[in-house]
Phi, psi and omega in degrees: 000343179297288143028247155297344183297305190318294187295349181275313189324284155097218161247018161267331176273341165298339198091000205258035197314324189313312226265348181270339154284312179316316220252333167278342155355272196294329165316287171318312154323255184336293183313309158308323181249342168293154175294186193284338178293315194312295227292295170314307187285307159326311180291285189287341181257302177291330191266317181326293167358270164266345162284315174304317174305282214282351172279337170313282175335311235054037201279172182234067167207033166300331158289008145295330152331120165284203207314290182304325184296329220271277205304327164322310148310323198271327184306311186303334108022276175291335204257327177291320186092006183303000000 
């Protein structure tokens, strides 16, 4: 999950939002269909990751999170103090 985190950060410091968006997609996919373990790695590692990242940056493209990662996000958020 790092990993990918790495690579979404990125393509965001790239400038590639499309493609940096595809990849919070796909995050979601896995987070919606994974076990709980799945579930867990998504939250505490990729999204902690890049919610952090883009809150450090300022970048403006949390609205871009899709639904679940988006509820997800405000929770790490409200609960971290970023």
């Amino acid at each position: 999950m790092q990993r990918f985190a790495d690579v979404t950060k990125s393509l965001i410091m790239q400038g590639n939002i499309e493609r940096a968006v595809r990849c919070l997609k796909i995050a979601e996919e896995i987070f919606n269909t994974g076990t709980s373990e799945t579930r867990n790695a998504i939250t505490n590692v990729y999204l902690f990751s890049v919610s952090t990242f883009i809150e450090v940056h300022n970048c403006s493209i949390r609205n871009l999170f899709p639904v679940a990662l988006r509820s997800e996000y405000y929770k790490q958020v409200n609960t971290s103090g970023l």
